[in-house]
C-alpha positions in Angstrom: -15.4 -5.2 62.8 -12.6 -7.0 62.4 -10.9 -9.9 64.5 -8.0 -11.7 64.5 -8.1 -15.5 65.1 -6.0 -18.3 66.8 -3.9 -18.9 64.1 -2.9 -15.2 64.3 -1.5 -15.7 67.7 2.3 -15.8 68.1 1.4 -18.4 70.9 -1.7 -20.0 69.1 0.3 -23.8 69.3 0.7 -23.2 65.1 0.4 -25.4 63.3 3.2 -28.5 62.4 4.1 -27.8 66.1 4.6 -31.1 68.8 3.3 -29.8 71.8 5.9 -28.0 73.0 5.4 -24.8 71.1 8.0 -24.6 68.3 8.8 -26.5 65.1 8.1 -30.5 65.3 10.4 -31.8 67.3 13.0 -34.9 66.3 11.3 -38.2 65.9 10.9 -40.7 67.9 12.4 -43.9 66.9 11.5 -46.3 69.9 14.7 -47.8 69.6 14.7 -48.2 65.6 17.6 -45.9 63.8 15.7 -46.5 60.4 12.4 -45.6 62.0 13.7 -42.6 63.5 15.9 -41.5 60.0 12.2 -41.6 58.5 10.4 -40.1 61.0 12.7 -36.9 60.8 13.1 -36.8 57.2 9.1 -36.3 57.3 9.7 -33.3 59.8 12.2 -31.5 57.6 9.7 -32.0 54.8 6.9 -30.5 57.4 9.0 -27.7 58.2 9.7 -26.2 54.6 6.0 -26.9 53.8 6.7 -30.0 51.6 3.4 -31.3 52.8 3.1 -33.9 50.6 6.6 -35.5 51.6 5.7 -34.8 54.6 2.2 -36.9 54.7 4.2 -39.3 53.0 6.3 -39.7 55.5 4.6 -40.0 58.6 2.3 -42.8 56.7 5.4 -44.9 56.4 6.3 -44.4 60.2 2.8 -45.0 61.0 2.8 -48.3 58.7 5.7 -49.7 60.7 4.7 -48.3 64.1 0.5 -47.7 63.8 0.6 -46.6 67.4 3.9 -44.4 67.0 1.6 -40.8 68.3 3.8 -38.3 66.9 3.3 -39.2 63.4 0.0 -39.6 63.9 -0.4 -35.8 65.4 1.8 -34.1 62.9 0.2 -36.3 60.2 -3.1 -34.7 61.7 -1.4 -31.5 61.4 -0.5 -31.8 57.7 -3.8 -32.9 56.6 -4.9 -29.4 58.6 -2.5 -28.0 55.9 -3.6 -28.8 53.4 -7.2 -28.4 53.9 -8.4 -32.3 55.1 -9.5 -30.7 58.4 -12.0 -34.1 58.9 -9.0 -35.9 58.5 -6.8 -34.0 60.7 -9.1 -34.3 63.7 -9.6 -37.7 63.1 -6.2 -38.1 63.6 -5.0 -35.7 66.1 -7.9 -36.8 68.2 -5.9 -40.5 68.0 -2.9 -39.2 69.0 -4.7 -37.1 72.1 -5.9 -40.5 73.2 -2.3 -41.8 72.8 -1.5 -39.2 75.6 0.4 -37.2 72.6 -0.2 -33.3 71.8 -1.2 -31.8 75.6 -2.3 -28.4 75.8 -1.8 -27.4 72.6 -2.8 -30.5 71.0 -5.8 -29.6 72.0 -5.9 -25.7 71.1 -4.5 -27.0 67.7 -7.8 -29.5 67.4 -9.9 -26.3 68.2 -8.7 -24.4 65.9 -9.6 -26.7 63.0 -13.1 -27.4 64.4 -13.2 -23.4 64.3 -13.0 -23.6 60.5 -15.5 -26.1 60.5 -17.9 -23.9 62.0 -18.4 -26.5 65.4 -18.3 -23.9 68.1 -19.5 -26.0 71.3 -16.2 -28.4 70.0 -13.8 -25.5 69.9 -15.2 -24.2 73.6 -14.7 -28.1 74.6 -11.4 -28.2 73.1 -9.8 -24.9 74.6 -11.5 -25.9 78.1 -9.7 -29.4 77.8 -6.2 -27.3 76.7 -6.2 -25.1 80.0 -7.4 -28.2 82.3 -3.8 -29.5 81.1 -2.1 -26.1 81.2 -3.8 -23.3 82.8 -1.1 -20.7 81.7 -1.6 -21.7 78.1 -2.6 -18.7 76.5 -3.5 -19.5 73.2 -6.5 -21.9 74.6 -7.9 -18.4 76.6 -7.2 -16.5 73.4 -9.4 -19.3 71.2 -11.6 -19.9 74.0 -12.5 -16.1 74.0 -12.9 -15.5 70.2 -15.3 -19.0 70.2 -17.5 -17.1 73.1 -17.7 -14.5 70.5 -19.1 -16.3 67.3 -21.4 -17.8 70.0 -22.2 -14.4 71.1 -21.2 -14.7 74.5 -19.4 -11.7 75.3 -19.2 -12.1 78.9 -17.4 -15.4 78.6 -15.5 -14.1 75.6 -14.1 -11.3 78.3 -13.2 -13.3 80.8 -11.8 -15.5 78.7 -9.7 -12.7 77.1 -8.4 -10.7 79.9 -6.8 -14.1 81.3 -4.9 -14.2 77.9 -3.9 -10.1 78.2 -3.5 -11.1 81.8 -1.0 -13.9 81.4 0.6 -12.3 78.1 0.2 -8.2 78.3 2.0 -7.5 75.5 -0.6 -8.9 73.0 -2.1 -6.9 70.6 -4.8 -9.6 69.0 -5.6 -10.5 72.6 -6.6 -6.7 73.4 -7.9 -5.9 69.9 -10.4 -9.1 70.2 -11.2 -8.1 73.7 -12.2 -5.1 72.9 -14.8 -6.6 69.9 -16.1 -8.7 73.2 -16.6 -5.2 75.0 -18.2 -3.5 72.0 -20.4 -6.9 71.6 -21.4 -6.0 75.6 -22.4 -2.2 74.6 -18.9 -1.6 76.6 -17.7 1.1 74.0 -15.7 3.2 76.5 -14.0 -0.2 77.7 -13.6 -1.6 74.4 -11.3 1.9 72.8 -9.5 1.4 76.1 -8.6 -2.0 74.7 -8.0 -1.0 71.5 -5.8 1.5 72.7 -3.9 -0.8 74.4 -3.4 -2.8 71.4 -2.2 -0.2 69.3 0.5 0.6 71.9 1.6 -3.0 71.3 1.5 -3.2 67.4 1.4 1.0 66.4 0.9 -0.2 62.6 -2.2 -2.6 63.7 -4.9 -1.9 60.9 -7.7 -3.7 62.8 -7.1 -2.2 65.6 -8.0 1.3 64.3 -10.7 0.5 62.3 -12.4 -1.0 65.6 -11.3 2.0 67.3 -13.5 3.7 64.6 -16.5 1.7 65.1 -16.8 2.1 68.5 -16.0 6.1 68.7 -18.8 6.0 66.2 -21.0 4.3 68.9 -20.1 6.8 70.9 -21.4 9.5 69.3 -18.3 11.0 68.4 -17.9 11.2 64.5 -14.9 13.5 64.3 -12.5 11.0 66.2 -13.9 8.0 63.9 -13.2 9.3 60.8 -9.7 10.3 62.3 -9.4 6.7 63.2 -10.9 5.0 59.9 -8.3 7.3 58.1 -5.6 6.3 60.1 -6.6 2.9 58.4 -6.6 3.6 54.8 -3.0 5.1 55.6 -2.4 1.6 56.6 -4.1 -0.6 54.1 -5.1 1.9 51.6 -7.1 -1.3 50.2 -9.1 -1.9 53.2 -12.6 -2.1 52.1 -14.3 -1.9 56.0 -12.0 1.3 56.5 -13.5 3.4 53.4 -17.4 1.8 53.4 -17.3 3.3 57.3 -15.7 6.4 56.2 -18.2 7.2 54.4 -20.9 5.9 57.2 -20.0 8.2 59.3 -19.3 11.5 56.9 -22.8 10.8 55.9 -23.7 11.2 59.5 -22.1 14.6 59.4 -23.5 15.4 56.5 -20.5 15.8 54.1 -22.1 14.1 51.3 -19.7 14.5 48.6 -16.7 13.3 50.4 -19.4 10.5 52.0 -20.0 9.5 48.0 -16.3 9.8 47.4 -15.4 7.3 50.2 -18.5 4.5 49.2 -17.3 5.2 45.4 -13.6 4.1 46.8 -15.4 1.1 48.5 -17.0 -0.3 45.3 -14.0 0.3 43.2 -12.3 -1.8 46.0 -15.4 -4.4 46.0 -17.7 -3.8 42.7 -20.1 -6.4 44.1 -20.2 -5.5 47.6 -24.1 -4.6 48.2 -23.9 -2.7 51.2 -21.3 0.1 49.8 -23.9 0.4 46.6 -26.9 0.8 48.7 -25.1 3.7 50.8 -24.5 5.6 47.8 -27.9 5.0 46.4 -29.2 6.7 50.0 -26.6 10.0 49.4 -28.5 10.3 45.9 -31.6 9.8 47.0 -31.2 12.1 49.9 -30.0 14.8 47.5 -33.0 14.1 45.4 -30.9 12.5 42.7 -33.3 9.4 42.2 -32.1 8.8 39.1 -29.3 7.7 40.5 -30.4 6.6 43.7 -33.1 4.2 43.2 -31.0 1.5 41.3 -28.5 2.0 43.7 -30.6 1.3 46.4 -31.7 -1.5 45.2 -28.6 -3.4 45.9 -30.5 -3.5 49.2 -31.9 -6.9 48.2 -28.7 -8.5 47.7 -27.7 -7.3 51.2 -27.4 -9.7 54.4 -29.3 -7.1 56.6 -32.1 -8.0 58.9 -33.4 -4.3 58.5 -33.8 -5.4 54.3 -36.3 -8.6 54.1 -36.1 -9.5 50.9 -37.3 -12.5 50.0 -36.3 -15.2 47.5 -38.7 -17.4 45.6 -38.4 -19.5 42.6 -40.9 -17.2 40.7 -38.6 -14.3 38.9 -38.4 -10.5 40.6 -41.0 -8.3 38.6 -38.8 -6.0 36.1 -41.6 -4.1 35.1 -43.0 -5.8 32.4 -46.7 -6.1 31.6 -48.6 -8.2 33.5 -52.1 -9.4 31.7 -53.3 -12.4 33.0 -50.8 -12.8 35.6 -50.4 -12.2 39.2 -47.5 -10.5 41.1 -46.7 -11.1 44.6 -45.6 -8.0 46.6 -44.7 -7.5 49.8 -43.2 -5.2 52.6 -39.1 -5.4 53.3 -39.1 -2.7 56.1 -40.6 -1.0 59.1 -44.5 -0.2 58.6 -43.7 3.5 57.8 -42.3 2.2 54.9 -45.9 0.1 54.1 -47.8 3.2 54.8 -45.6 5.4 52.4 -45.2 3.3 49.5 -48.9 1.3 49.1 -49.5 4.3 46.8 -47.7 2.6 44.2 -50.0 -0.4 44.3 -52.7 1.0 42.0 -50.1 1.4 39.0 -48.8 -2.1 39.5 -52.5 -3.4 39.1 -52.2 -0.6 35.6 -49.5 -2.9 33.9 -52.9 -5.5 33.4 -52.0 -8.6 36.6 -53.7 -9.1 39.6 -51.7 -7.8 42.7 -51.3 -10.2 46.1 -50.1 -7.8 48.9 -49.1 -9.1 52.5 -50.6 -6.9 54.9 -49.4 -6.4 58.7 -52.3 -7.5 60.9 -52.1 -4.2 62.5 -53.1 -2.8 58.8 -55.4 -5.3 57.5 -58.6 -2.8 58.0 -56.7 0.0 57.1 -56.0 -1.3 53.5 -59.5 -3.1 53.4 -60.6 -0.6 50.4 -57.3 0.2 49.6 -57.4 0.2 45.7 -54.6 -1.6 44.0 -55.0 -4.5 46.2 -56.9 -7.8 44.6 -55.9 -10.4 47.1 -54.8 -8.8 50.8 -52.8 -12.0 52.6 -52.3 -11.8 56.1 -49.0 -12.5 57.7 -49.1 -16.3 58.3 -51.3 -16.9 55.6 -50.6 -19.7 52.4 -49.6 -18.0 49.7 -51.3 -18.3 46.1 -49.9 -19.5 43.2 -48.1 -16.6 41.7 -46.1 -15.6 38.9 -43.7 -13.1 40.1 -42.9 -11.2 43.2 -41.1 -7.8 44.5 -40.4 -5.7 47.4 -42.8 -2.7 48.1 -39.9 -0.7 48.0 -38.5 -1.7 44.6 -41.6 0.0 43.0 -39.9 3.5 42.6 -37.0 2.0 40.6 -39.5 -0.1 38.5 -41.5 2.9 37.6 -39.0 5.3 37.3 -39.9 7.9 39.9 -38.2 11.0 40.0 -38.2 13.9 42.1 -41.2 15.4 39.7 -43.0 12.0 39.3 -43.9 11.3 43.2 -47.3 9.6 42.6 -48.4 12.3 45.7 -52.2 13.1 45.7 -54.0 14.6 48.6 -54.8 11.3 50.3 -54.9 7.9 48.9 -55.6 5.8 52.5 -59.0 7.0 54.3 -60.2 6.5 57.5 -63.8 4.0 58.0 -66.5 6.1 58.2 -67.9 3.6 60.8 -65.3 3.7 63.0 -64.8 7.7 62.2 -68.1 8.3 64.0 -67.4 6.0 67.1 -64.5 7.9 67.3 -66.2 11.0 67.2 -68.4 9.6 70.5 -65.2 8.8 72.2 -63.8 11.9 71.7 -66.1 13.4 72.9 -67.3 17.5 72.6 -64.4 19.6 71.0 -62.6 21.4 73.4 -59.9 23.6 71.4 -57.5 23.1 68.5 -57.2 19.4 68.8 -53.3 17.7 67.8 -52.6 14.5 68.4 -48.8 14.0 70.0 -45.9 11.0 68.9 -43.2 11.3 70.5 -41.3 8.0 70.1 -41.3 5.2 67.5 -41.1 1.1 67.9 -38.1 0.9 70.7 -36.4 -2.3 69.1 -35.8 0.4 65.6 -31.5 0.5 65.2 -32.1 4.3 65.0 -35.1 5.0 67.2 -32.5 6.0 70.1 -31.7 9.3 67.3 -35.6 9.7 66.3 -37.5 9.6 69.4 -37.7 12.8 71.8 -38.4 13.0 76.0 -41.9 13.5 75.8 -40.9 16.3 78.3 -40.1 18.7 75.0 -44.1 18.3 74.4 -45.1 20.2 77.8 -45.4 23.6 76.4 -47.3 22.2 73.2 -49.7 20.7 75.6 -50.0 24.0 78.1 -50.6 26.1 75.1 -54.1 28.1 75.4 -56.7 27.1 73.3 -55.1 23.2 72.8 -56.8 19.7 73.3 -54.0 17.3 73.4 -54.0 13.7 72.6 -51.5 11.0 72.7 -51.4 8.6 69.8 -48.3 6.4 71.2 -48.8 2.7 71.3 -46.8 0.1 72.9 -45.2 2.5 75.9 -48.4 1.7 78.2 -48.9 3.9 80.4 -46.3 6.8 79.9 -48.3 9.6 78.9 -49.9 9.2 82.4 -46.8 9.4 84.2 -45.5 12.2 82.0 -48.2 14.5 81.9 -51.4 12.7 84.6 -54.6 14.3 83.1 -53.1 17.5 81.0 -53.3 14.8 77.8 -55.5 12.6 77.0 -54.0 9.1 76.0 -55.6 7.0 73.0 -53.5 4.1 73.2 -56.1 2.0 75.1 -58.2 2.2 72.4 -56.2 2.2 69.1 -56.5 -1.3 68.2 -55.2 -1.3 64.7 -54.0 1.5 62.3 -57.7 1.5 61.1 -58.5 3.4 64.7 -55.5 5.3 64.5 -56.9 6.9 61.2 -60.5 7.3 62.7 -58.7 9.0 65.5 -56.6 11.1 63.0 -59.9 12.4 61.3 -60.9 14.3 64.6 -57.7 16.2 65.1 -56.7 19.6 64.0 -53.1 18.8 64.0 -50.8 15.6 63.9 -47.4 16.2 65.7 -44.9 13.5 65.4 -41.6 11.8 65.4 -40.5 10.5 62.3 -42.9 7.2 62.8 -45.7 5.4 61.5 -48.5 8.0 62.8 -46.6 10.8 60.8 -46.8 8.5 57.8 -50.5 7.9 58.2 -51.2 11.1 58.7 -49.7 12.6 55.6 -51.4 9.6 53.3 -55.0 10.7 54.6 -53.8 14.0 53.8 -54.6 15.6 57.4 -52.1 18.2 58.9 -48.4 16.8 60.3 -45.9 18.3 61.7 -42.6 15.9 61.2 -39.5 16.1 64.2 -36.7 15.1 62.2 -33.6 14.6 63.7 -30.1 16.0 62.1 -29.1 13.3 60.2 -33.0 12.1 58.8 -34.1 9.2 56.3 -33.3 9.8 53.1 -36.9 10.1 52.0 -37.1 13.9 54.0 -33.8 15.0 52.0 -31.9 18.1 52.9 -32.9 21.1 53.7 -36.5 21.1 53.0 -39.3 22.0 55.3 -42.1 20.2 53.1 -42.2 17.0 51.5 -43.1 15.9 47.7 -44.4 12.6 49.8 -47.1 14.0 51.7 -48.5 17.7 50.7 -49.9 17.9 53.8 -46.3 17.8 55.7 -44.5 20.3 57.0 -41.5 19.1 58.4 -39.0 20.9 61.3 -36.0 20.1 61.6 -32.6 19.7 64.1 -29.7 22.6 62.5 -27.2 20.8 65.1 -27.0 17.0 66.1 -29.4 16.4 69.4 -30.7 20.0 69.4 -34.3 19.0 69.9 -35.1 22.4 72.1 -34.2 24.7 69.0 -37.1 22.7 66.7 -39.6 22.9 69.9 -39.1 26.3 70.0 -39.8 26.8 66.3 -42.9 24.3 67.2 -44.1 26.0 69.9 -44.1 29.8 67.6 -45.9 27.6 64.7 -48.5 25.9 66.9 -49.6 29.4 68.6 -49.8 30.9 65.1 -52.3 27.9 64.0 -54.3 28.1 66.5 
């Protein structure tokens, strides 16, 4: 998203200005002709941006007069200019105290704590602006986008709509105002803003590619790309326009013109990590791993809290042998990602090193036996002393996994057989054709509002004849109760760890799930699952398949239109009365 700062604003108190809002005004001489000659000989050199003269200048007026306060401000303002900001507000902030500068004095001091980075100073600053002028609209502007890098939208909208309030016709004002109603999950409010803006400036680039953004948060893909396009017609360079493009084409799956759009991007940017990772998802979603996996590892160069990569001073593991050392890996993702890639651990521990893993504590009995694992760390723990480190999900690239290489056995994770025959006590004598029911993933997922499913669709499943239902949610206490009272029975009291969830697992018949964790763990113990995908899936279920080269005990159904969960129950429903 993209906003438009103080500086931007036709009213923003710009720079080289004297408190009145226009060019520095004539000097003041107290009285002396040759102090006042010199004083506006500096402010013709400030006004065609000969800064130098123009610092040059003001020192001699400030030599002769030290408390003369309009050198010292427009001095401040030069050193602004030319990049001295520590300087500038050491200055300006004298000639405040002078009683110089006034409003937009202190707008002008806010601004160049803003590109400091001193946020609280900049809120201060613009506060202290309107105190002296409350119909100064710059200091509301400011004071708005500040609220905003703090991430305070409220503030940042009340803030704004005083600026579009005292100053309607405003396009930055409305376009930043409606980044502060996006921020607020205000989507509707925010293209209303947006629209407003563009009815200001029609040829306002920003101002369309937010308007894209949020249609997008809206769920309405065709209008977005309309909007993003609208953008490239305007700034045909604009990286942000083509990377979302192609965001949201990928979302409808047009995956050439999706590729042609992140392609654009990089040629725009060649180093820009997120455009490279998108295209390595297209490929690997069209099982072009090739392609995809070195693609995707741009990942790791990434500023995305979904992507943990780490950095250490020991090197990343290129795939080299490893006798007599030990490599470091650990997980970068969700723990569906843990549960699908630990299969890759055993080759690592081929190339000859010993192999360090940190384990969730939620799977540290699951991966107890798990071979390829020499030292299992717990979250928390003190590392050892290592050689080199990598991401579980760089494995794939590193050993060149193609769509015919999937190290995919039967099962390579397997329940305790302890804990498989306490769970066989708890269940209890069999009652039918036992499946175990996930119908929602971790809530806090960015894309578990498009994965998880009103547990509502599972009624019929669990009303078939013949069925013994079982919930295996976690972490949504108490809503299998509410949903369905006794017609299912719900595990989550008793799944402590993933190690129960696999002794559970060993009971059923049947796993039906969501694209989560369970569906995960199910397919690497190699027990039946049934995968919900949702139109626009993980790359890792790639188009148009109903199995996976994953998990061979997967069978996976799948949305043909965007939301159309009933049409895959339906489908379910025929499949599970045929099983049984």
């Amino acid at each position: 998203m993209s906003a438009d700062n103080g500086e931007n604003d036709p009213n923003g108190g710009g720079v080289g200005d004297d408190g009145g809002g226009g060019a520095p005004a004539p000097g003041e001489g107290v009285g002396d002709p040759a102090l006042e000659r010199m004083m506006n000989e500096a402010i013709e050199h400030h006004r065609n941006s000969r800064f130098q003269q123009a610092a040059e200048g003001y020192w001699k007026v400030m030599e002769a007069n030290p408390g003369h306060a309009q050198a010292t401000y427009l001095l401040g303002m030069v050193m602004h200019k030319i990049g001295e900001n520590e300087k500038a507000i050491e200055l300006i902030s004298q000639a405040l105290t002078f009683g110089y500068g006034g409003a937009e004095g202190y707008c002008n001091l806010g601004i160049i704590y803003n590109q400091l980075g001193r946020l609280e100073d900049v809120v201060e600053c613009q506060k202290q602006s309107i105190a002296r002028d409350p119909q100064y609209t710059a200091a509301y502007f400011n004071l708005g986008n500040a609220y905003r890098d703090l991430s305070q939208p409220e503030a940042a909208i009340e803030a704004l709509q005083t600026a579009v309030a005292q100053k309607p016709d405003f396009p930055q004002a409305y376009n930043n105002l409606g980044l502060a109603q996006h921020d607020a999950g205000r989507f509707e409010d925010a293209l209303a803003c947006y629209d407003k803006a563009l009815t200001s400036k029609p040829d306002y680039t920003d101002a369309y590619l937010n308007m894209g953004n949020a249609l997008r948060e809206l769920g309405r893909p065709d209008a977005a790309a309309v909007s993003f396009q609208k953008a490239i017609v305007l700034d045909h360079d604009l990286f942000e326009a083509h990377n979302n493009l192609g965001n949201v084409l990928m979302k409808q799956d047009q995956l050439e013109a999706a590729a042609a759009s992140y392609a654009t991007a990089i040629g725009l940017k060649p180093d820009n990590p997120g455009a490279h990772k998108n295209l390595g998802i297209i490929s690997l979603l069209q099982g072009d791993f090739e392609t995809g996996w070195p693609e995707y590892s741009w990942r790791r160069l990434e500023d995305d809290p979904v992507f943990k990569v780490r950095n250490y001073k020991q090197p990343f593991w290129n795939g080299e042998d490893l006798t007599g050392k030990t490599i470091f890996v650990y997980p970068e993702q969700g723990l569906r990602d843990i549960i699908q890639f630990v299969r890759y651990l055993p080759m690592v521990r081929e190339r000859g090193g010993y192999v360090a893993f940190d384990v969730p504590l939620s799977m540290v009995r699951l991966f107890r036996d798990l071979d390829g694992i020499d030292i299992a760390l717990k979250h928390g723990d003190l590392l050892p002393p290592f050689d080199c480190h990598t991401p579980l999900l760089e494995l794939p690239r590193l050993f060149g996994t193609t769509l015919d290489t999937i190290p995919a056995s039967a099962a390579y994770l397997h329940a305790d057989k302890e804990l498989t025959g306490a769970w066989a006590e708890r269940l209890g004598p069999r009652q039918g054709f036992r499946i175990g029911l996930v119908w929602g993933g971790n809530p806090g997922h960015l894309n578990d509002h498009n994965r998880s499913i009103d547990p509502e669709l599972f009624r019929p499943l669990i009303e078939t004849p013949g069925v013994e239902a079982f919930s295996l949610m976690v972490g949504r206490d108490g809503e299998a109760a509410r949903v369905f009272g006794d017609g299912l029975s719900d595990l989550a009291p008793h799944l402590g760890d993933f190690a129960d969830t696999a002794a559970a697992i060993a009971h059923l018949d049947l796993v039906i799930s969501v694209d989560t964790a369970p569906a995960h763990l199910a397919g690497a113990l190699g027990a039946p699952v049934w995968t919900l995908l949702p139109f626009n899936s993980d790359w890792r279920w790639m188009l148009d398949r109903d199995d996976s080269p994953w998990y061979p005990s997967m069978r996976l159904f799948r949305q043909e239109t965007p939301g159309d969960w009933e049409g895959v129950f339906q489908e379910v429903e025929t499949a599970l009365r045929n099983e049984i």
